[in-house]
Structure formats: C-alpha cells, structure tokens
KEPA-524751 format. One line per 3 residues: their letters; for each residue x negated, y negated, z of C-alpha. Coordinates in steps of 0.2 Angstrom, whole numbers, plus 5000, padded with zeros to 4 digits. Example, Ala and Ser with C-alpha at 12.3 -4.5 7.8 and 13.67 -1.06 7.14 Angstrom:
KEPA-524751
AS = 4938/5022/5039; 4932/5005/5036
end
This chain:
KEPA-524751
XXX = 4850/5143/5585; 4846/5135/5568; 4858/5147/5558
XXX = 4873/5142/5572; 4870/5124/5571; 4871/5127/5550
XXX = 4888/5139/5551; 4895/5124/5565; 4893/5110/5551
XXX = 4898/5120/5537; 4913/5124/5548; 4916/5106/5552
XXX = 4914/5101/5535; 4927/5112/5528; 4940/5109/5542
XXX = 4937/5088/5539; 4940/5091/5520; 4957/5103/5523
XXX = 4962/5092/5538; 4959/5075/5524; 4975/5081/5514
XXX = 4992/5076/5523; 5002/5091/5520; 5002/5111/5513
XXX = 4999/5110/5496; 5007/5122/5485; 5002/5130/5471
XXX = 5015/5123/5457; 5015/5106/5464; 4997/5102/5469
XXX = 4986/5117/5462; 4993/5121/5443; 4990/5103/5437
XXX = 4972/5104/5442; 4969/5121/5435; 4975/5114/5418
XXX = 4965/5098/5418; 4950/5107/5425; 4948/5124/5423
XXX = 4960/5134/5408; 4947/5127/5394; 4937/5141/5399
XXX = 4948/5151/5412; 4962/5157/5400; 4960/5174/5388
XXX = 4947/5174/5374; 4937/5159/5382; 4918/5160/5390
XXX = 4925/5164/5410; 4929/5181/5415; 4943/5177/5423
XXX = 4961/5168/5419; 4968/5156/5426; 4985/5152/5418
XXX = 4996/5158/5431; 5000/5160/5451; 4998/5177/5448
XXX = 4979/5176/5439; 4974/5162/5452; 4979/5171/5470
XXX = 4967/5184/5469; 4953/5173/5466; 4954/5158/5481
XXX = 4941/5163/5491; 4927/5165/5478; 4936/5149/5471
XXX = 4933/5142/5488; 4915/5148/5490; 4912/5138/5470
XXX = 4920/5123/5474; 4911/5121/5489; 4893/5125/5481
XXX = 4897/5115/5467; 4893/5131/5457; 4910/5125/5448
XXX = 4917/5118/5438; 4897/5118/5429; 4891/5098/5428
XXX = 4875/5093/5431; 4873/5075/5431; 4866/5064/5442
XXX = 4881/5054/5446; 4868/5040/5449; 4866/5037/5431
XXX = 4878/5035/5416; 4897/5038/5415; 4904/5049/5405
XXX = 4921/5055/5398; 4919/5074/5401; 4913/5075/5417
XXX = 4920/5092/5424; 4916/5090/5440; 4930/5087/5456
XXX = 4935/5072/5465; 4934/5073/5483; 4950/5072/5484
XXX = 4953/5090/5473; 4942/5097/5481; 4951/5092/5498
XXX = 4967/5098/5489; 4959/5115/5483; 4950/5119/5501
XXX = 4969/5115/5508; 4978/5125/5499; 4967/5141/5501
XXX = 4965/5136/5520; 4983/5136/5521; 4987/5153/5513
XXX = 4988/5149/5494; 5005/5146/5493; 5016/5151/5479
XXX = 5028/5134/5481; 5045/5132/5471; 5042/5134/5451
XXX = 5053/5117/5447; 5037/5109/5455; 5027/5116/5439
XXX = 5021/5103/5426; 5023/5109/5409; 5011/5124/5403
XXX = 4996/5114/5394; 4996/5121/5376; 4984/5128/5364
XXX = 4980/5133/5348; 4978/5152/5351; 4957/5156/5347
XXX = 4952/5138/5346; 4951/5125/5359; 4949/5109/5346
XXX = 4969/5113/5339; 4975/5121/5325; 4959/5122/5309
XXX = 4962/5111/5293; 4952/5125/5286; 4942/5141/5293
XXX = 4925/5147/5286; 4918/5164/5291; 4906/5175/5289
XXX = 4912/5187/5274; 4900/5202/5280; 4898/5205/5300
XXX = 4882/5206/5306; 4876/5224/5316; 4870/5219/5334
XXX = 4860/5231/5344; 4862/5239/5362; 4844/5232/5366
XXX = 4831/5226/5357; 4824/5208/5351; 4836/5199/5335
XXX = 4827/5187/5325; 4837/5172/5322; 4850/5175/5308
XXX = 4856/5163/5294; 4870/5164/5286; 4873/5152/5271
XXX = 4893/5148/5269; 4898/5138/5253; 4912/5125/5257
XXX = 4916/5125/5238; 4920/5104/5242; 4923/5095/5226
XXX = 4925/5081/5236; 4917/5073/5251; 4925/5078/5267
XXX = 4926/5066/5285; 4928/5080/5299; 4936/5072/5314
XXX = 4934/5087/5323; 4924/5104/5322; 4921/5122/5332
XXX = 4912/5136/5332; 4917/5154/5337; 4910/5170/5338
XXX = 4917/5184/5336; 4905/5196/5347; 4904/5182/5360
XXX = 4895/5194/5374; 4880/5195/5364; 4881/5179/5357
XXX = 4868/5166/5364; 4871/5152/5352; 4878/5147/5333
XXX = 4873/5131/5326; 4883/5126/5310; 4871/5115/5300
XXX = 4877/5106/5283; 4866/5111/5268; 4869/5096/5255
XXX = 4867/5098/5236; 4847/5100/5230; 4841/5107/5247
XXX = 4828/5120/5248; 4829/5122/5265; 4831/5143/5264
XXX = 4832/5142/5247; 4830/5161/5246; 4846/5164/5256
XXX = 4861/5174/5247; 4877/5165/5250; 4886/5177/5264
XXX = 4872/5189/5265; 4866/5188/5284; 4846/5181/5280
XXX = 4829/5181/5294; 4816/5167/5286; 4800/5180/5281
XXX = 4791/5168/5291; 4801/5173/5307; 4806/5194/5306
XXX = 4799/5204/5317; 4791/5190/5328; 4791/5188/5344
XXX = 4778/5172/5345; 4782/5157/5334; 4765/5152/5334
XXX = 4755/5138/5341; 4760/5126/5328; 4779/5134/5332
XXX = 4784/5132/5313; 4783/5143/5299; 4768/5143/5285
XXX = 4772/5136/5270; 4780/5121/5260; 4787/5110/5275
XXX = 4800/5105/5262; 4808/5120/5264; 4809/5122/5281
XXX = 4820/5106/5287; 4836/5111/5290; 4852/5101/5286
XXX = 4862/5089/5298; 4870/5097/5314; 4889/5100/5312
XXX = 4894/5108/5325; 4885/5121/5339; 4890/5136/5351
XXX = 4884/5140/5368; 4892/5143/5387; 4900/5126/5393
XXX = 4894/5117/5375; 4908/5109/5370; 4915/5108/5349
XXX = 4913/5093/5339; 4926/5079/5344; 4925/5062/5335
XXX = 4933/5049/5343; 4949/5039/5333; 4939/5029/5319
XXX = 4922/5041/5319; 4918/5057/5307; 4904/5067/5304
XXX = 4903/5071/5283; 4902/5085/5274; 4897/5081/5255
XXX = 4902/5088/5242; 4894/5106/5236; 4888/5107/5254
XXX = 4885/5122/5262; 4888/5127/5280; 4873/5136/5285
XXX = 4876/5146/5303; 4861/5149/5313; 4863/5164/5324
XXX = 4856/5171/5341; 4860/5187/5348; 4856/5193/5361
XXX = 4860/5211/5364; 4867/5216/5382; 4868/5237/5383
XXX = 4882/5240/5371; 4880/5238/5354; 4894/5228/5345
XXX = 4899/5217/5327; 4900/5200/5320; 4909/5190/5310
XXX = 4908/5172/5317; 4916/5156/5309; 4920/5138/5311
XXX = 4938/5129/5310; 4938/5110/5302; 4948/5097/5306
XXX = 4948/5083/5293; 4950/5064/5297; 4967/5057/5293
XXX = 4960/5043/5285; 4940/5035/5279; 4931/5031/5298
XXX = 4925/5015/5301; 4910/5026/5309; 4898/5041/5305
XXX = 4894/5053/5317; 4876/5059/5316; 4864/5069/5329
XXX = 4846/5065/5331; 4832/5074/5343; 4816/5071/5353
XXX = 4807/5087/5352; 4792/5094/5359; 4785/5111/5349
XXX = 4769/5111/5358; 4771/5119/5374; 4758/5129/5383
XXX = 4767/5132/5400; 4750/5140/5411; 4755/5157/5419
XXX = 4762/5152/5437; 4765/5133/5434; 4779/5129/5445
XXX = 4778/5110/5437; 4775/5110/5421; 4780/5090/5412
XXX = 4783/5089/5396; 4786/5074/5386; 4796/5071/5369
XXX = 4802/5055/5362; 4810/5046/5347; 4814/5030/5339
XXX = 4831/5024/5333; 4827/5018/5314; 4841/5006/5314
XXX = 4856/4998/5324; 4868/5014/5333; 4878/5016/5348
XXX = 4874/5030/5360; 4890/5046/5358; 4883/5061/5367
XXX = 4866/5069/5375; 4864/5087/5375; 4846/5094/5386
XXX = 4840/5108/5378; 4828/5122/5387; 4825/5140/5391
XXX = 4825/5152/5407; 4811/5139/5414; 4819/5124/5413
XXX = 4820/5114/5428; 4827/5096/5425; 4828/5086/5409
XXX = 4827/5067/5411; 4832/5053/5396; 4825/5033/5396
XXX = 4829/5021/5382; 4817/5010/5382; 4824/4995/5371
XXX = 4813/4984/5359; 4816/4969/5372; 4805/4981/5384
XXX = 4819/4984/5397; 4822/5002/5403; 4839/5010/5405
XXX = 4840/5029/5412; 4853/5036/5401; 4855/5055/5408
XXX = 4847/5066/5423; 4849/5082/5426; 4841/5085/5441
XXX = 4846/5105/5441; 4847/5111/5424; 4854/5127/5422
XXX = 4851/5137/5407; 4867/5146/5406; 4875/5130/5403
XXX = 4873/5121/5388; 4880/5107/5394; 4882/5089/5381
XXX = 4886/5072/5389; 4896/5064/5381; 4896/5044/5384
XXX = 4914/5035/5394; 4909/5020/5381; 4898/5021/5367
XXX = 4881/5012/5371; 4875/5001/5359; 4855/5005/5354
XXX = 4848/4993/5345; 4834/4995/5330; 4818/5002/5336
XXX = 4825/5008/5354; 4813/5023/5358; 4822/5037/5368
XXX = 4811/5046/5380; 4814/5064/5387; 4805/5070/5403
XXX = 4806/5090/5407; 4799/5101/5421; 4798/5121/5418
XXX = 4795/5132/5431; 4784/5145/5428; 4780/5154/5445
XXX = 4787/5168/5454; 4802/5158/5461; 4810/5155/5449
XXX = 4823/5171/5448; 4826/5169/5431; 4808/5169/5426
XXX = 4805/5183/5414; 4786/5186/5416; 4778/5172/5427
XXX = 4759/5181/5423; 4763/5175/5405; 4756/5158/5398
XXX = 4772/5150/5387; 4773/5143/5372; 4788/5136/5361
XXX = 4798/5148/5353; 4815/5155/5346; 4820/5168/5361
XXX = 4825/5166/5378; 4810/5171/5383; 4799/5158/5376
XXX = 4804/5141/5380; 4812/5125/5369; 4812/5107/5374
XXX = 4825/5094/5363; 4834/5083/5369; 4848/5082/5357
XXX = 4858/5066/5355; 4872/5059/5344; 4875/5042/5339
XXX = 4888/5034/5327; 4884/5020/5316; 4892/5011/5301
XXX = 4899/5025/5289; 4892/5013/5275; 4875/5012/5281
XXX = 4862/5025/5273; 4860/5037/5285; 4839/5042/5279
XXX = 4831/5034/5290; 4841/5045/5305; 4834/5062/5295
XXX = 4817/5060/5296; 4806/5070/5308; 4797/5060/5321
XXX = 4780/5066/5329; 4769/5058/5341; 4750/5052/5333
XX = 4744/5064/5347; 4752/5080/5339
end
C-alpha cells in the first residue's frame, strides 16, 4: 500500500512537471542550449564525465538515466543549501529545465530541425579556462601502480619568472586523470625552505611521509616547522573543482623566481598507468586593482571513535585585516557528512555563509560568491563538520577503525578552504600565517 501510494506521487509529480511545459520540446531548440550551459564542461571528450554530450546523437541514448539524475538531483552535482548564500556557479536546474528536460524525454527526445541549433559553444581543446598564456608540466612522468597505497608526491616546477606575474586565470590537468585523486599547484617564492630537499622535476615523497599510512597524532611531520609550510594556493584539481578564475580587476601573483610546486595523489584503480601532469596560465591584461589569496580553517586533530555516526568537528579562523569573501571550498574524506560555515563579524552578528547539508566526497565542489562579501578586520570564520563513522555509511572503509587526520582517502581531512581578494597593494603576511586554537 505504502510503496503504491510512493510510485502514485512520484507518478504525479513527474506528469505535473511534463504537463508545466506548453508544447514538445525539441532537442536543437529546447534541449542543446541547456546541455551547453549546464552540462558539456564536464560531458564532452577528455572532461571528468564518462559520457559526452555535444550532439543529438551522444544525448539520445542517455534520456532516461538523464531523467532518473535530474529527478534525484544526483545531477548536475550542487550541494548548497539554497537557503544560504547566492552564488555565481551554481549548477543546479531551474524548475523550469527541469520541466523542459522531463518534457522532452516524456515526449520521445525529439531530434527537431537543426536551424533551431544555437551556435556550438567552443573550447580550447584540453582546457576548460581557454587557450594557456604559458604551460608548465612535469618534465618526468611519474609510474602509478595497479594497487597499492601512493604517498603524496611533489613535484617542484621552476617558472623561471624574472619578473612578477598577475594570473587572471589558472588550471590544473592530469594527465592520468582515472587514478588521479587531486593536484594542488602551490607557489614556492624565493628563500623558501619548505621541501628544500626537493630536485626540480624529479617526482619527491617528504622522508616524513613515505611509506606511511598514519600521519600521526599530531598529523605533521617531525622536524623544523619552518620547513614544512607550504607556499600560497595557486590553483587545485579534483571531480567537480573548478580552475582558478579571477574576476575583471583581481589576480592571484606569482613572484619572481617562484616555483610551482604540484602536490600529487594517486590513487591506483586496477590498471597501472603514467603521469605527466601540468598547469596552463593565463596572465592579466593589465595590474589588478585586487589580489586573489586563499586562506583555511583547519582541524588536524581528529579522533573519529569506531562507529560514530555524528562525529562534530570544529575549525576556525580570523581575517587579519579588511577582505571581501570570493569563494568557499569544504574539504573532507569518505566520512564526511555536512560541512557548515558562520562568519561571525567583530560587531558580534552572525551570517551563515555556506551549507552543505549532503556533502559528497566525490565532489569537490568551491562556491564561488554572486557578489563579493565584504569581511571586515578580525571577522572569525567558523566551520562545523559531521563524519559518519558507522556501518551506514556505504562509503565507509572500515567503520571498526577509530580515525584520525591523514593524507589518504581512508583517513579523514577537515579544511574549509576559502578565498578572498583584497587590495593588491596591501601586504598579504598577515593572511599566511597559520592559526590554531589555544586548546590545540
């Protein structure tokens, strides 16, 4: 009686949305100008989805599971709470595509006349940012395993800048992208001894790290802390992240005689494979008004108990001086549960600036604000996070096992990443610094 009643709504449901949309849409009318504006970033050759959808031809097959996605939400991948913040990447439908989509399949996906087409979006073959100013990659691939654990790889990339660089616009790209779990491109600036003992373009594993399968309680390495802060963010890879993209008047700088230090993680999936990853630069036209910078709250101290289903855990930090609020990226593991951020401003007042109420691991998703929000000196930004731990959680890789922070999928990670721009003539020192609470 109960599963009928559920298959009579669902039912329902799906003929009021078809039955919302006047007339039959057609593929080259109705369908093709939403695939390019919501779904050929990813669904075209080369890109993270298995499947492309340039053409009728690539789309027709698919319209049921497309159907079944759109209807779960399962696509396109957002996981905002709509409740809370506006932002200008948000993937996911309007009613009224989703209307149009369910209409169209409903109907019999209907090819339509090709004059109907809009023009075929364009882009730069292997990059989704454009065309690169300038490519750096990995001068020696890196061997990746069938199975087995990788320890987290560096590479060290010299720009060979003589001159300080404003990028408007950067991205990273693997080149084995199915055992490829993330890359983050970090900026190495003159006088740094952060891995100091790295070759430039030989692949390098920190002695602190090889071999290890636990970071540690203390989740850093032994030995002079100097050494172990890496440089500023440029630019990161992972499912549904998207590249660096500075809006008109904002960079992120390179100095020069930087280096561009790429952190990898592989994760080896059965066949064994090569890489030689890189990232393509795209320099600002002209000196930003604004510089581009990210900053975190993090938390290295987990102990999830075996079996939690609830575990909270807190991280926090303080803006040092006056900024406005770019982007948020959440960042956790198989465990992750939801992923919450509060500014709390110096006045006292409190603004929920992000929640992900269904964080999915297999999407690292950044938020990147409608309008820039304006944090003012000593705004303390707040991050919430629930793991679960317990046999329910599908994705859990050993609930018997008590968790602690740490590099692999299998350990867990809490940082809530965020960016902010500020004047480009301001010094930036302050935003570096490392910020702990007195109880750690």
């Amino acid at each position: 009686m109960q599963l009928s009643l559920i298959a009579m709504t669902l039912s329902g449901s799906i003929a009021a949305t078809a039955g919302s949309v006047s007339t039959t849409p057609t593929y080259y009318k109705d369908i093709a100008p939403l695939m390019q504006n919501r779904c050929q970033e990813c669904h075209r050759s080369g890109e993270v989805a298995p499947m492309s959808f340039m053409s009728y031809d690539q789309v027709r097959p698919w319209a049921k599971a497309i159907k079944n996605a759109v209807l779960t939400k399962k696509m396109p991948p957002w996981f905002a709470d709509p409740h809370f913040g506006k932002f200008s990447n948000d993937r996911s439908l309007s009613q009224h595509e989703i209307d149009t989509l369910i209409a169209w399949i409903d109907g019999g996906a209907k090819e339509g006349d090709k004059k109907d087409a809009p023009q075929p979006r364009q882009f730069a073959e292997g990059w989704t940012i454009g065309q690169p100013d300038q490519v750096f990659q990995m001068p020696v691939a890196i061997d990746v395993p069938a199975t087995g654990v990788v320890d987290y790889t560096y590479v060290v990339i010299p720009t060979g800048f003589t001159e300080d660089k404003w990028v408007q616009f950067a991205e990273a790209r693997p080149d084995a992208r199915s055992a490829m779990h993330h890359i983050i491109a970090f900026l190495r600036p003159p006088g740094s001894r952060w891995l100091k003992n790295a070759k430039p373009g030989i692949p390098y594993i920190p002695e602190g790290f090889k071999g290890r399968t636990q970071t540690g309680e203390s989740g850093h390495q032994q030995g002079n802390l100097e050494d172990q802060i890496p440089g500023e963010l440029l630019v990161g890879f992972a499912p549904g992240l998207p590249p660096t993209e500075c809006k008109p008047g904002e960079a992120k700088l390179i100095k020069a005689g930087s280096d561009i230090v790429l952190q990898l993680h592989y994760t080896p999936n059965g066949k064994a494979t090569t890489d030689r990853s890189r990232v393509g630069l795209i320099f600002a036209k002209e000196p930003p008004q604004r510089r581009v910078m990210s900053m975190l709250a993090m938390n290295a101290f987990l102990k999830i108990p075996p079996g939690d289903a609830n575990y909270e855990a807190h991280a926090h930090a303080t803006v040092p001086l006056d900024v406005n609020l770019v982007a948020l990226t959440p960042h956790m593991h198989l465990r992750g549960k939801d992923f919450l951020y509060t500014a709390v401003y110096p006045t006292g007042e409190k603004q929920v600036l992000l929640n992900v109420p269904h964080y999915d691991f297999n999407w690292q998703l950044s938020y990147v604000e409608n309008q820039e929000l304006l944090l003012p000196k000593g705004t303390r930004i707040e991050c919430v996070a629930h793991y679960d731990n317990s046999p329910n959680n599908p994705a859990n890789p050993d609930p018997a096992k008590e968790v602690r922070w740490g590099d692999q999928t299998f350990e867990e990670m809490m940082i809530g990443f965020f960016d902010v721009s500020f004047d480009a003539k301001a010094d930036p020192t302050p935003l570096r610094q490392r910020q702990r609470d007195p109880s750690e």
